[in-house]
C-alpha positions in Angstrom: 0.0 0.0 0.0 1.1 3.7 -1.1 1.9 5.8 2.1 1.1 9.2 -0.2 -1.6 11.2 1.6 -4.3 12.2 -0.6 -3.9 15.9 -2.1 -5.4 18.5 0.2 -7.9 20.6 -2.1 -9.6 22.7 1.1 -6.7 25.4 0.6 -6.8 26.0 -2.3 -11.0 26.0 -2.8 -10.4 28.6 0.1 -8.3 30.6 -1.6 -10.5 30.9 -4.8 -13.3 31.3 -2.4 -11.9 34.3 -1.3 -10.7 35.9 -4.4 -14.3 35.5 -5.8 -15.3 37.5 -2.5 -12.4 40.0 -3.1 -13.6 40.5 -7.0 -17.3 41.0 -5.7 -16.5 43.2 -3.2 -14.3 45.6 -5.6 -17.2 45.1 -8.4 -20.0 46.9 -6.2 -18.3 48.7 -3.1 -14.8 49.9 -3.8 -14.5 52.7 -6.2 -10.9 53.6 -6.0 -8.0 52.3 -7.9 -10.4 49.7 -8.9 -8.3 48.3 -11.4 -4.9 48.6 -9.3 -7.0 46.3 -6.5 -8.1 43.9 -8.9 -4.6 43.5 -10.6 -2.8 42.7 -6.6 -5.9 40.8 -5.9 -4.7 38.6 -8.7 -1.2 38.6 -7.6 -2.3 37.5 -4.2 -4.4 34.8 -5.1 -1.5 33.6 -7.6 0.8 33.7 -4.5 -1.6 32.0 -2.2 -1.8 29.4 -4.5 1.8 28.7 -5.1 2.3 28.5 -1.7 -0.8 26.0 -1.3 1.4 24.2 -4.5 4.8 24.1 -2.5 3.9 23.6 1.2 0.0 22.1 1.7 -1.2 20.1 -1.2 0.5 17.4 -0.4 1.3 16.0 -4.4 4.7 14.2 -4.8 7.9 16.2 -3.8 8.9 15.1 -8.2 5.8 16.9 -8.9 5.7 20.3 -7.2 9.6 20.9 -8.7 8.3 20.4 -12.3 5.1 23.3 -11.2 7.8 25.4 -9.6 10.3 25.1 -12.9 7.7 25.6 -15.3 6.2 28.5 -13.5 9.8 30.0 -13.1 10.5 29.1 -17.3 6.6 31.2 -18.0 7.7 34.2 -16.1 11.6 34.0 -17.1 10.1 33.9 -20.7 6.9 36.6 -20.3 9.3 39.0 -19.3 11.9 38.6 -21.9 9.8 38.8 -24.3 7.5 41.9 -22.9 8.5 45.0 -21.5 6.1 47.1 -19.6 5.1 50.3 -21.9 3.0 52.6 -19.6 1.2 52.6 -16.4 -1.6 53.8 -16.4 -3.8 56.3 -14.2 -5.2 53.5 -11.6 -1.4 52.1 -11.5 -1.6 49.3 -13.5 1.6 48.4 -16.7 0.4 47.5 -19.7 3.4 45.7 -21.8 4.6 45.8 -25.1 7.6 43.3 -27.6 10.8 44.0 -25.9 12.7 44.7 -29.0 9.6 47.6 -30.3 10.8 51.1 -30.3 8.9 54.2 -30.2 10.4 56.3 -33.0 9.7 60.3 -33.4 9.6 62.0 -36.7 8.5 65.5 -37.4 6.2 63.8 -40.5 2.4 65.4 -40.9 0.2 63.2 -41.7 -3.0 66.0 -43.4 -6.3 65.3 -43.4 -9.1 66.3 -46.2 -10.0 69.7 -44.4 -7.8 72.4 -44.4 -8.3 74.7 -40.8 -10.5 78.0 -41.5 -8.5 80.9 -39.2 -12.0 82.5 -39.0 -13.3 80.0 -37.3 -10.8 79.3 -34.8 -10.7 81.4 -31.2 -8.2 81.9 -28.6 -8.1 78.9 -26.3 -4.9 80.9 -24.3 -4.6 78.6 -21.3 -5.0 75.2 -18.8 -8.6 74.4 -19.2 -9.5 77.3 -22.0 -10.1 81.1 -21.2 -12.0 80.6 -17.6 -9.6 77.7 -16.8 -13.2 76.2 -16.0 -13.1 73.7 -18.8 -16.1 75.3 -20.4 -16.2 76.6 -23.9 -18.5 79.4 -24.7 -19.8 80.7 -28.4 -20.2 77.3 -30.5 -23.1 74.7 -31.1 -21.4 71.2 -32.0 -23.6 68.5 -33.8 -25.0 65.8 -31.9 -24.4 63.1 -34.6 -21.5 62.4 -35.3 -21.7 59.3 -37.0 -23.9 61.6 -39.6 -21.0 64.2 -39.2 -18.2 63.0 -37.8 -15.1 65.0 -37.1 -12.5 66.0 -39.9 -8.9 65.3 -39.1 -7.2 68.5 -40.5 -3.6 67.3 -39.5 -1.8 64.6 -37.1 1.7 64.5 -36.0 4.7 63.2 -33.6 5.3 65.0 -30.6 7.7 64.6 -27.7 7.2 62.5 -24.4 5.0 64.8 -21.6 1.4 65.6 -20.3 1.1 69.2 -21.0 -1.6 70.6 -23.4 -2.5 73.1 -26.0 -2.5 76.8 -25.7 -3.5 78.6 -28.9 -3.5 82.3 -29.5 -4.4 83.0 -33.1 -2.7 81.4 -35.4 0.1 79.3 -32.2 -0.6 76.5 -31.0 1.8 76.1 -28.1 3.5 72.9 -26.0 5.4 71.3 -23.6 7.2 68.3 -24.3 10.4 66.5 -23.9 13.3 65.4 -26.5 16.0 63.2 -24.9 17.6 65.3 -22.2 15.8 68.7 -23.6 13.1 70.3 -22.2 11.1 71.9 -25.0 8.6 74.7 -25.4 6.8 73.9 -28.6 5.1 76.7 -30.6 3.2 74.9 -33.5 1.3 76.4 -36.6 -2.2 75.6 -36.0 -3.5 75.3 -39.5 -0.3 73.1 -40.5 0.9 71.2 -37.6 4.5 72.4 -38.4 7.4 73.7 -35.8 7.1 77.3 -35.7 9.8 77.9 -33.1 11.0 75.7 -30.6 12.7 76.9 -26.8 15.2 74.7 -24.7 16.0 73.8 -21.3 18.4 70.7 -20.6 16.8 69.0 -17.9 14.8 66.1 -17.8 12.1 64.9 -15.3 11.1 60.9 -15.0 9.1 58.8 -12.8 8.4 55.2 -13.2 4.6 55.4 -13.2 4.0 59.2 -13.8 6.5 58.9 -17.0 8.6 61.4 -18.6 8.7 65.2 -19.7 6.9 68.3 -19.0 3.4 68.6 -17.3 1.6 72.0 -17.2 0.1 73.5 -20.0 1.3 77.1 -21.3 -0.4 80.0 -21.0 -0.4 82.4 -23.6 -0.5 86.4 -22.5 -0.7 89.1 -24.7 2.4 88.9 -26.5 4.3 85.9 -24.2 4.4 82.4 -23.0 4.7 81.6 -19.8 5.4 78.3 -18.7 6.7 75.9 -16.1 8.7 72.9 -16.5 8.6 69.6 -14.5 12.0 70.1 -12.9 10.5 74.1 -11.8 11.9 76.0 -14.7 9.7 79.2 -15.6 10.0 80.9 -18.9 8.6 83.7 -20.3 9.0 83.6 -24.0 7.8 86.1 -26.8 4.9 84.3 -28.8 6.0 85.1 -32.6 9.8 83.6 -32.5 10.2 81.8 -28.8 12.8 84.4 -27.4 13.9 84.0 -24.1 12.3 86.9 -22.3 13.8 85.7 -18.4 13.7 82.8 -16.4 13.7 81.3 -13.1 14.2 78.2 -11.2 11.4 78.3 -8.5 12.1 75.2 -6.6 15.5 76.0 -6.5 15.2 79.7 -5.2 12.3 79.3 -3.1 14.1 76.5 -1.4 11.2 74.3 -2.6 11.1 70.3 -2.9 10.4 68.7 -6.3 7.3 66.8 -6.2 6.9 63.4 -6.6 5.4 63.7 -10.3 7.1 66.8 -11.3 5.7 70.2 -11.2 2.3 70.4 -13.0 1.4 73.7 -12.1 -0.1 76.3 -15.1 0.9 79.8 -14.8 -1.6 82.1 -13.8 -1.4 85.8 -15.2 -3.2 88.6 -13.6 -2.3 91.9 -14.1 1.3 92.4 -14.2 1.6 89.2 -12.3 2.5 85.4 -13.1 1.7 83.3 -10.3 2.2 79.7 -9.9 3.1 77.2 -6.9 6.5 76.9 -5.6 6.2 75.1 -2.4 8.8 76.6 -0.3 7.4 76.3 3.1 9.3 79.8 4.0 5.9 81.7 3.2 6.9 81.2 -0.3 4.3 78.5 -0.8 2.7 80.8 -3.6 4.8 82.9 -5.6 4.7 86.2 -7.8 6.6 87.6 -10.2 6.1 90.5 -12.4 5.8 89.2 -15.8 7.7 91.5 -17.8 10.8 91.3 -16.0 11.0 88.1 -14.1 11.7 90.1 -10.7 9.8 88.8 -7.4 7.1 90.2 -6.1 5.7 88.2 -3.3 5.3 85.1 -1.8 2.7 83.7 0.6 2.1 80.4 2.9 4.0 77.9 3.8 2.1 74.2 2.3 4.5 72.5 0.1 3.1 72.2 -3.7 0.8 69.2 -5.4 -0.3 69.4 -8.5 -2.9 71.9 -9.0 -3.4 75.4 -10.5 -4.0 78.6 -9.3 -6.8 80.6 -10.1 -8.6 83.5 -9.1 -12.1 84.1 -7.3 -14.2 87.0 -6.2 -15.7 85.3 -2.8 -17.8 87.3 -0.2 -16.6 90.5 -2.1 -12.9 90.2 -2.2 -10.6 88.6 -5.1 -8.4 86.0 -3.8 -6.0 83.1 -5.4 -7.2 80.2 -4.6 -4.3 76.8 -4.7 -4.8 73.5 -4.2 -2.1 72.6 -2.0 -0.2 68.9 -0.6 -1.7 69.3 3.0 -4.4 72.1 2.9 -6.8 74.3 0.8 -5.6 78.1 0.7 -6.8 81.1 -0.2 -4.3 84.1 -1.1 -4.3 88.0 -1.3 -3.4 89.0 -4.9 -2.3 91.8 -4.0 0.6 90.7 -1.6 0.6 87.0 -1.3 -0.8 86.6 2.1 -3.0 83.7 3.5 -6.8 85.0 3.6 -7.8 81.4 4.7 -6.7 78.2 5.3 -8.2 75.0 5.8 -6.5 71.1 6.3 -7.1 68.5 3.3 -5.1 65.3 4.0 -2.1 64.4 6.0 -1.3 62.2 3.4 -0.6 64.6 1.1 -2.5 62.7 -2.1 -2.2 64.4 -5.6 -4.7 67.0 -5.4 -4.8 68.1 -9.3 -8.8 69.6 -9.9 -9.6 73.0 -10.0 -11.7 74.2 -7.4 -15.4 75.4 -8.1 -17.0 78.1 -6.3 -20.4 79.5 -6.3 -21.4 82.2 -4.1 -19.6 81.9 -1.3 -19.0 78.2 -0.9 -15.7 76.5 -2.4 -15.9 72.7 -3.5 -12.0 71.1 -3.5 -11.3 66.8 -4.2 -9.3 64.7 -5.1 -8.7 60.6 -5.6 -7.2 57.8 -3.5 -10.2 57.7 -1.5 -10.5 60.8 -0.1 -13.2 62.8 -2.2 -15.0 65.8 -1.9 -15.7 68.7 0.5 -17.8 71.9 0.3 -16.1 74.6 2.5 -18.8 77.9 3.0 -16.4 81.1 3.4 -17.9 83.3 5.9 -15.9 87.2 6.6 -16.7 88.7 9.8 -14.2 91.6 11.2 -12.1 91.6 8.3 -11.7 87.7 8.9 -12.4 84.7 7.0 -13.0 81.3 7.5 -13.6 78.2 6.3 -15.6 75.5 7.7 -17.3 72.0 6.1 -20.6 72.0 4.7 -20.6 68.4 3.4 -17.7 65.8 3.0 -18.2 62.7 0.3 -16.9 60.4 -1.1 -19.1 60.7 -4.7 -16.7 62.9 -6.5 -13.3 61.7 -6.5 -11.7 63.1 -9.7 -7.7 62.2 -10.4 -6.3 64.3 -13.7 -9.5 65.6 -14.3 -11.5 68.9 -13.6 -14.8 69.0 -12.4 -17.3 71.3 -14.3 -20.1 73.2 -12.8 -23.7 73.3 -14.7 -26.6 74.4 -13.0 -26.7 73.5 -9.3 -24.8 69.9 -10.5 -21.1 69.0 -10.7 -19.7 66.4 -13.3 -16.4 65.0 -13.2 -14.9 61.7 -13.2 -15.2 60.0 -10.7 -12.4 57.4 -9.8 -12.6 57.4 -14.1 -15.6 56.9 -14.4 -18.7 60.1 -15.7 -20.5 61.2 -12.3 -22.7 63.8 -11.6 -23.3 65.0 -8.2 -25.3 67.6 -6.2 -23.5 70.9 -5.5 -25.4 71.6 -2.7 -25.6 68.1 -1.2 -22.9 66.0 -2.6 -25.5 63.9 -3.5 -24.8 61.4 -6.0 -27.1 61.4 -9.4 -25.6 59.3 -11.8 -22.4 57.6 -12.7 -21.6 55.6 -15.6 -19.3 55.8 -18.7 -15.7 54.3 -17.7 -13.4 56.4 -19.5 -10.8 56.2 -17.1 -8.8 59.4 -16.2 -8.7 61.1 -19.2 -10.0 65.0 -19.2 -13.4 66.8 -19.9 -14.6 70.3 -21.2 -17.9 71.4 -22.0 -19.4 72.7 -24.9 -22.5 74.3 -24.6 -25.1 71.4 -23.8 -22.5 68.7 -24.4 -19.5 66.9 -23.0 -16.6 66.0 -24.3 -14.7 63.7 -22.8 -11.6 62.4 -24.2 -10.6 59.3 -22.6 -7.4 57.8 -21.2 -7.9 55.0 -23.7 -7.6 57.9 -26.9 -11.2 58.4 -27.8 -14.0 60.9 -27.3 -17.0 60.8 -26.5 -19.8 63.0 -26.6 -22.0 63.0 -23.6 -25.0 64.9 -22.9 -25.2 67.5 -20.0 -27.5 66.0 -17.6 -28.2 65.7 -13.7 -31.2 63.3 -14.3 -29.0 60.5 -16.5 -26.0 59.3 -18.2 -26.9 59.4 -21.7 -23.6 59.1 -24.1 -24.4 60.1 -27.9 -21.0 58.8 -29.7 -17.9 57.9 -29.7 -14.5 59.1 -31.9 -11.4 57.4 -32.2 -8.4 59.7 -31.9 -4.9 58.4 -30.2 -5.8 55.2 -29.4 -3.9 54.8 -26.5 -3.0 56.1 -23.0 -4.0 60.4 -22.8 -3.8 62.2 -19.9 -3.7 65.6 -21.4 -6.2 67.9 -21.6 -8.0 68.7 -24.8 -7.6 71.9 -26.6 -10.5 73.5 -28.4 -9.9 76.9 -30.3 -13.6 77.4 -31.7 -14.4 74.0 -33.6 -11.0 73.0 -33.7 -10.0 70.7 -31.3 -6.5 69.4 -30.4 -5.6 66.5 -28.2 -2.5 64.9 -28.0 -0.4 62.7 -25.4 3.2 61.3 -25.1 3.4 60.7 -28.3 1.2 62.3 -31.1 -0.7 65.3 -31.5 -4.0 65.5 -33.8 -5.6 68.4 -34.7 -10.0 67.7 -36.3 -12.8 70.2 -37.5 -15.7 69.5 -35.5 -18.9 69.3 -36.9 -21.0 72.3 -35.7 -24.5 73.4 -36.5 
């Protein structure tokens, strides 16, 4: 008779057991990261299991070495034959052939339209002229499978996540060649290099990837921008000369963060603001935008990733920044901290624009933490900030949130929500586009998807209704679209494309 014990299943039906619990549990109650969880839920189980293999299922010692070396020969030969290609916005690598290379060219592919200046408009900064991603002025069709969207030119572009700025006939990017940091002024009806400015530096992460982040903004007869690394340039528009510069991480005795500076230069006045994150009350900096020279420099938060913009709330202007640790709100005039307010101690990558109406201030962010509602009240010359409502129904990562009519859209965690300004009550959420971006044009939604394809969604607080969609990149975009008029510009890390929409 055969000592051998008979192979212990239980384990290992436990261990399915509870990665179908895990995958359930995900599916309807965990928002977040959904596809990050479900990728180390997998990883788990797989471990689980080997170790179930090795140590409790009692099969033949012979056995269990030829599972172990054929597991070992499948993973040796997976990853020598792939090589991960991108990460995406929920953290999870999607691979590619090892031996493929992504090669650059300045070639232009045209389309069959050719771009009307008339009909194009100034689109002269991060999120268009109210840096609210709203676009005033134009009617698009509804059908686009009827009339669908005319590519007037496509082309190469360098490694980065900035966006369009367009001032007439300049369309005007960030992007990054080899060890050059570039500031890329393109002719909008063309697609061709115009002028071109360079910095040698070079930011990289392993999951936020390479180049340049903020978008350029475009100010009478300049460019200001700000590179990853914390370089900001003021350029003239027509040929790309070097106006002045500075370092602000390195003079404001700022630290770099994690994913590289993503802030877009706000110009008011004689002023270009933007966040340096020195926590010696030169949290938010000024400097006057002709010459470069400081002006002022208020709070002490170190950066994130956000914006700053500026609000009239209870009667008085003021900058408002998201920040790593809080929510502040700035005097133009001199830097200093009208109000304040804690956000997370974890410091999470707060990125959306704030939206205010009246008197109250809606902030969020991802990785769980979602949104609050802070009412602004001003008594003796005072403000403060205190909590309406906190939820967790808005929880936008790269994208802005839009206001329409009492309701706020964004997407949530990737995916189209509307919720309740007032409230924060949810009303809908559907369409997984991941974290790609979202403007608004008149009645309708654009959303361009991390997966490189719009989609035109209907603006309502009753329903998700979605009326098309578009191929355009076909792969990973983060970066915000671009639309100057009817012509609309998206690109990512890798190719820019420039289509006619179809308007009535």
């Amino acid at each position: 008779m055969s000592d051998q014990k008979p192979i212990r299943w239980w384990p290992l039906w436990s261990i399915l057991i509870l990665d179908i619990g895990l995958i359930l549990w995900m599916q309807f109650f965990q928002e977040t990261l959904q596809s990050f969880l479900m990728m180390a839920s997998q990883i788990l189980t797989f471990l689980l299991a080997f170790l179930w293999l090795m140590l409790l299922s009692r099969l033949k010692f012979k056995i269990r070495l030829y599972w172990l070396a054929g597991i070992l020969v499948t993973i040796g030969l997976f990853f020598a034959i792939f090589r991960i290609k991108d990460i995406s916005g929920d953290l999870v690598p999607t691979f590619t052939w090892r031996w493929s290379e992504t090669k650059y060219s300045s070639k232009i592919t045209r389309g069959e339209t050719t771009l009307n200046q008339e009909k194009a408009s100034d689109y002269t900064q991060y999120l268009g002229q109210g840096r609210d991603g709203i676009v005033h002025g134009i009617k698009l069709e509804r059908d686009w499978k009827k009339n669908p969207p005319k590519l007037v030119w496509q082309r190469s572009v360098g490694l980065g996540w900035s966006a369009f700025a367009v001032k007439g006939k300049f369309a005007v990017t960030q992007e990054q060649h080899d060890e050059k940091e570039m500031v890329v002024c393109y002719e909008l009806d063309s697609g061709k290099v115009k002028w071109t400015h360079e910095d040698t530096v070079r930011h990289t992460t392993s999951q936020g990837g390479v180049g340049p982040r903020a978008t350029p903004t475009i100010n009478d007869k300049f460019v200001y921008t700000l590179g990853a690394t914390g370089i900001l340039n003021c350029l003239q528009l027509d040929d790309g000369k070097k106006i002045w510069s500075v370092d602000v991480v390195e003079v404001n005795d700022a630290e770099l963060p994690q994913w590289g500076k993503s802030c877009s230069p706000l110009v008011l006045n004689n002023l270009v603001v933007v966040s340096a994150g020195g926590t010696n009350n030169n949290s938010l900096v000024a400097y006057d935008k002709t010459t470069g020279k400081f002006v002022w420099g208020g709070g002490t938060d170190s950066s994130s990733y956000s914006s700053p913009d500026i609000f009239t709330i209870q009667g008085v202007q003021q900058i408002l920044i998201f920040n790593r640790h809080t929510v502040a709100s700035h005097n133009p005039k001199n830097g200093n901290v009208l109000w304040e307010h804690p956000w997370s101690k974890r410091g999470s990558a707060n990125i959306a624009q704030p939206i205010v109406v009246g008197n109250q201030v809606l902030f969020a962010s991802s990785y769980g933490i979602g949104s609050k509602l802070f009412n602004i009240s001003l008594n003796d010359n005072k403000f403060t900030a205190e909590i309406e409502w906190k939820s967790k129904r808005m929880k936008p990562k790269f994208a802005n949130m839009i206001y329409q009519d009492g309701y706020v859209y964004g997407l949530d965690s990737g995916v189209l929500g509307c919720i309740d300004f007032k409230t924060g009550k949810r009303m809908w959420r559907n369409g997984r586009y991941g974290h790609g971006q979202v403007i608004q044009v008149d009645d309708l939604f654009i959303v361009h998807a991390e997966a490189g394809y719009l989609a035109l969604v209907e603006v309502n607080s009753k329903e998700f209704k979605e009326l098309c969609q578009f191929p355009t990149l076909e792969e990973k975009s983060w970066n915000p679209p671009a639309l100057a008029g009817n012509y609309l510009l998206v690109r990512n890390h890798r190719k820019a494309v420039c289509y006619e929409l179809p308007i009535k």
